[in-house]
N, C-alpha and C positions, 0 to 999 in steps of 0.2 A: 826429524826428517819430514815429519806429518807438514810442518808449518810452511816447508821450502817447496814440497809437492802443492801444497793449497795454493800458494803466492806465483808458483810459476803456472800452476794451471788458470788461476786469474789474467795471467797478462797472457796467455796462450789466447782466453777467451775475447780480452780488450782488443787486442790487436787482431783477431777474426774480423771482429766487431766494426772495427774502422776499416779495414783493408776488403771486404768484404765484394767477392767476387758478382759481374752484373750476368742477372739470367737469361740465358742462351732465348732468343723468343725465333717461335717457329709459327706456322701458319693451328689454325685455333683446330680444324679437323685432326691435323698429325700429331698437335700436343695430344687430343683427345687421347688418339689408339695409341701414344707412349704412355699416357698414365694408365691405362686400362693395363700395360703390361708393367708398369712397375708396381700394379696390386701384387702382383706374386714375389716381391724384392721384400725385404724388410732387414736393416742395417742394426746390428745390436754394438751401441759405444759405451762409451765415456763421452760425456759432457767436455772433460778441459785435456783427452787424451790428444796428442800432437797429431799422433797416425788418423785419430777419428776425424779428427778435423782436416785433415789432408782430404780424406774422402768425402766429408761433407760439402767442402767446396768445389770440389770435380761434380758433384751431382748437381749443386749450382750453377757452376758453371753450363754443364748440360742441360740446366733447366730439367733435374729431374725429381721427382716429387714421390719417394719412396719414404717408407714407415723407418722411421727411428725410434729403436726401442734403449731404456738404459737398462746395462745390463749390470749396474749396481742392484736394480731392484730386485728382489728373492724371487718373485716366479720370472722374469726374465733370466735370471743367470742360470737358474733352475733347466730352463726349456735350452739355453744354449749349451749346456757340460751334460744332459742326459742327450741331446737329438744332434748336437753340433761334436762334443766329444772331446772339449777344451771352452776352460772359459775365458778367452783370449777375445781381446776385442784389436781390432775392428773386425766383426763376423758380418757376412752379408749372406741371407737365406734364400738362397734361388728357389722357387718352385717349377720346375717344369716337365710337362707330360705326366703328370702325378707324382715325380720323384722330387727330392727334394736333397739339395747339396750347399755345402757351406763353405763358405769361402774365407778364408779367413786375413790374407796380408793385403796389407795397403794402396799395396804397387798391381797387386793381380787383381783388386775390387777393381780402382781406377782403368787399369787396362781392359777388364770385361766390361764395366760400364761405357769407354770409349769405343770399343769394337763393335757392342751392340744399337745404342743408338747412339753413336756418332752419326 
């Protein structure tokens, strides 16, 4: 099963790769204050996960430039299943007004990303 997950996550990645969505371009001040507020985003995946890549190309698409953590690594999965409460990816860490909330399906990252800076 190992060998069929590796080979499909391969072609998940090639085909990213080639297909690969073109970035949203906006005037160079309003990129500014969107990056300034995607510091407080930070996206915890998989590398070849279908769903991760769903999102990572909506933020593309967006032209949006938020932190990707993988959360195969130990102190990533760590920080996501003690502070987030599953270690389920695609996680997306809001920080906002000092609280901090996790978001974790494909369809609702996409859709808040789209509502907020669409």
């Amino acid at each position: 099963m190992f060998i069929v997950r590796w080979i499909l996550g391969r072609i998940i990645l090639i085909l990213n790769f080639i297909f690969t969505p073109k970035k949203r371009k906006r005037p160079q001040d309003e990129q500014l204050r969107i990056d300034a507020e995607t510091k407080l985003l930070a996206l915890y995946e998989y590398k070849a996960c279908p769903f991760c890549v769903k999102v990572r190309r909506a933020m593309r698409r967006q032209g949006l430039n938020i932190e990707t953590l993988d959360a195969k690594q130990e102190d990533h999965k760590a920080r996501l299943v003690s502070q987030g409460g599953q270690a389920k990816v695609p996680c997306l860490r809001i920080e906002e007004n000092g609280e901090t909330r996790w978001m974790y399906e494909s369809s609702d990252i996409i859709s808040y990303l789209d509502n907020r800076f669409a």
